[in-house]
C-alpha positions as CSV (number, residue, x, y, z in Angstrom):
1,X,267.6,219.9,195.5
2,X,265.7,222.5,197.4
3,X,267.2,223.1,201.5
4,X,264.0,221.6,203.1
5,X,264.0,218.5,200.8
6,X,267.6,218.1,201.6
7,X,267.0,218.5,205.1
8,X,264.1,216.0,205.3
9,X,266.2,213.1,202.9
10,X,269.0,213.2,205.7
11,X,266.6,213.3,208.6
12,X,265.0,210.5,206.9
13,X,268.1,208.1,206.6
14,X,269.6,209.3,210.4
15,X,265.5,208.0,211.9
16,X,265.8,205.0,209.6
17,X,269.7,204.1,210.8
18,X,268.6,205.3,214.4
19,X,265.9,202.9,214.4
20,X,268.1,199.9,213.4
21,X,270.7,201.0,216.2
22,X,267.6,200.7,218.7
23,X,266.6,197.9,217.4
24,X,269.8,196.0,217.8
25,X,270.1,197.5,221.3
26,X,267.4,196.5,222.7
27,X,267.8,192.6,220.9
28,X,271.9,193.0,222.9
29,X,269.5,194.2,226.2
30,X,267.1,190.9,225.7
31,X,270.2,188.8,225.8
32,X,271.8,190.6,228.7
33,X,268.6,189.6,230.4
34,X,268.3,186.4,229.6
35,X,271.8,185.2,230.7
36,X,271.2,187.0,233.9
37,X,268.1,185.7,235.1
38,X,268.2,182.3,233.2
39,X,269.8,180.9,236.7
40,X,267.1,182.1,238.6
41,X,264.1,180.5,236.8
42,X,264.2,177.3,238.4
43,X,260.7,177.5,240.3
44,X,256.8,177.5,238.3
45,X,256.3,181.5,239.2
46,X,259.6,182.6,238.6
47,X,259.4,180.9,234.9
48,X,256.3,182.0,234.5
49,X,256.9,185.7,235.1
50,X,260.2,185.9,232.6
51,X,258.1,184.7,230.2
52,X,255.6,187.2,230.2
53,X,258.4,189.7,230.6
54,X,260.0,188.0,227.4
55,X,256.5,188.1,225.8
56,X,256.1,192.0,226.3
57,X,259.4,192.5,225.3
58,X,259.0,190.9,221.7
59,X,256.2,193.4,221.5
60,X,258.2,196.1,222.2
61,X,260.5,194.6,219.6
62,X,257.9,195.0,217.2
63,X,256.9,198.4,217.4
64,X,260.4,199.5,217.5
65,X,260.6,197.3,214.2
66,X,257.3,198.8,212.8
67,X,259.2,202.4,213.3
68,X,262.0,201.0,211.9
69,X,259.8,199.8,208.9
70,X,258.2,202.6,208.4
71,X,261.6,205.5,208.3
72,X,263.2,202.8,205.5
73,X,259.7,203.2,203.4
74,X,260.1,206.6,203.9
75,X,263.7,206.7,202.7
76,X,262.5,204.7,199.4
77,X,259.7,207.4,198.8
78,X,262.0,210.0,199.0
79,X,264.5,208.5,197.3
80,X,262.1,208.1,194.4
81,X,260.6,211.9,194.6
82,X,263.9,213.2,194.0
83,X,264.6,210.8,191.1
84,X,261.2,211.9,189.8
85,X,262.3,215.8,190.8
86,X,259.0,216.0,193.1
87,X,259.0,217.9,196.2
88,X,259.7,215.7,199.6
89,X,256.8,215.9,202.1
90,X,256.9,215.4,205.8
91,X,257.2,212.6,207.5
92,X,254.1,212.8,209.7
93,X,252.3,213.6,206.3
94,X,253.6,210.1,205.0
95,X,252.8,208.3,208.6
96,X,249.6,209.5,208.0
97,X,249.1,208.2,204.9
98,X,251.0,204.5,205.3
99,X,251.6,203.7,209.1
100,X,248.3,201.4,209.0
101,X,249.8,199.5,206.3
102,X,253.1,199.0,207.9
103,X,254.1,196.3,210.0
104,X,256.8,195.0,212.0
105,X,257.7,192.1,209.6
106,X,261.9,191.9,208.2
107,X,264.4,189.4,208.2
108,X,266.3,191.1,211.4
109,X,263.1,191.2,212.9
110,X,262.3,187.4,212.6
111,X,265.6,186.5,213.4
112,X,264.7,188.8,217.0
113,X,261.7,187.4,217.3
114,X,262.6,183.3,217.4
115,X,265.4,184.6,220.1
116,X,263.3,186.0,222.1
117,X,260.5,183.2,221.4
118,X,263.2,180.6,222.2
119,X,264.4,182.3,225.7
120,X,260.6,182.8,226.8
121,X,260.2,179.2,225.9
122,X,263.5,178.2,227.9
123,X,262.2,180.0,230.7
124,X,258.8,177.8,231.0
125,X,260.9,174.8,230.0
126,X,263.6,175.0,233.1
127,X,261.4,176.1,235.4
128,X,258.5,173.8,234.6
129,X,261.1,171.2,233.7
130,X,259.4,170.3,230.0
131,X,260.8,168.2,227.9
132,X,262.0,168.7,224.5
133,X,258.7,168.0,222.4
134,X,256.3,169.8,224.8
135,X,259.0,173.0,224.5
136,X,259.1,173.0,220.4
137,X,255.7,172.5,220.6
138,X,255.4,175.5,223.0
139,X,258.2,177.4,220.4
140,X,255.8,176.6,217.3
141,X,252.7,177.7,218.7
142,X,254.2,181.0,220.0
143,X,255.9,181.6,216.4
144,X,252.2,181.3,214.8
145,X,250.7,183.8,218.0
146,X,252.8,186.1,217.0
147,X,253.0,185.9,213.7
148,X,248.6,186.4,213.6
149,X,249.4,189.2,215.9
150,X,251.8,190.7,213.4
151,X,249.8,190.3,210.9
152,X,246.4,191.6,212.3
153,X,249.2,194.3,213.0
154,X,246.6,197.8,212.5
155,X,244.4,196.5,214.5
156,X,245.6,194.8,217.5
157,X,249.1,197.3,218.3
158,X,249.3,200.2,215.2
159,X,245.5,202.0,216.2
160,X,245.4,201.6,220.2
161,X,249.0,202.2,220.8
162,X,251.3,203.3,218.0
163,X,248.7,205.9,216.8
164,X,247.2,207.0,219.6
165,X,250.4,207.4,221.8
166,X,253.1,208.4,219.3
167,X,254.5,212.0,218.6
168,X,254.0,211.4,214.9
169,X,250.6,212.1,215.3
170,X,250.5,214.7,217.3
């Protein structure tokens, strides 16, 4: 294995691991969060505004997923050149070339996602004092919102914000 293949197979699997740390940091964060401020959502505005927090935080979720997504891709393709004894290319190169196909979609990620669906949710519930059926309801239709939104995932998040603000493209 040639140094700069090397070097870009271990950069590779320390973005990809990096990216999973983050990812379960910021999840740890959420709950932090949640247990501090559940206490204080007891009037309509103050419910309302921690679940729009909780919203923009499952988005930030996402794209932290996406990145995550898109290093462990990575790692298979390289992974795969070097079993096929083809040069590595760049990451940016291979961002280029997949990141619109990517999405934040992955098992942890879902598992993320209902938490922080089912806090935002609590939030409107306490507050708003909903019952049970009107707050599964509420937990349902936020699952399939975000779940278009993931899916329509290039155009709604990956071109105006991933693409246009992150170094990767640069």
């Amino acid at each position: 294995m040639e140094e700069a293949d090397k070097l870009i197979y271990e950069k590779s699997n320390s973005y990809r691991l990096h990216a999973d740390n983050v990812r379960w940091a910021l999840l740890g964060g959420y709950a932090a969060f949640f247990g501090a401020t559940i206490q204080i959502a007891n009037t309509p505005a103050i419910g309302v505004v921690l679940f729009l927090i909780a919203i923009i935080y499952l988005i930030v979720l996402g794209v932290q997923n996406w990145f995550y997504n898109l290093f462990a891709l990575f790692v298979k393709e390289c992974e795969s050149r070097l079993a096929a004894n083809k040069r590595l290319r760049p990451l940016e190169d291979f961002a280029q070339e997949v990141g619109g196909e990517v999405n934040p979609f992955h098992p942890a990620f879902f598992f993320a996602m209902l938490v922080v669906v089912v806090s935002a949710v609590s939030f409107l519930a306490i507050s708003m004092k909903l019952g049970f059926i009107v707050s599964t309801f509420f937990v349902i239709a936020l699952c399939f919102m975000f779940s278009f939104c993931f899916k329509r995932w290039d155009r709604i998040i990956y071109r105006p914000l991933i693409k246009k603000y992150s170094n990767l493209y640069k």
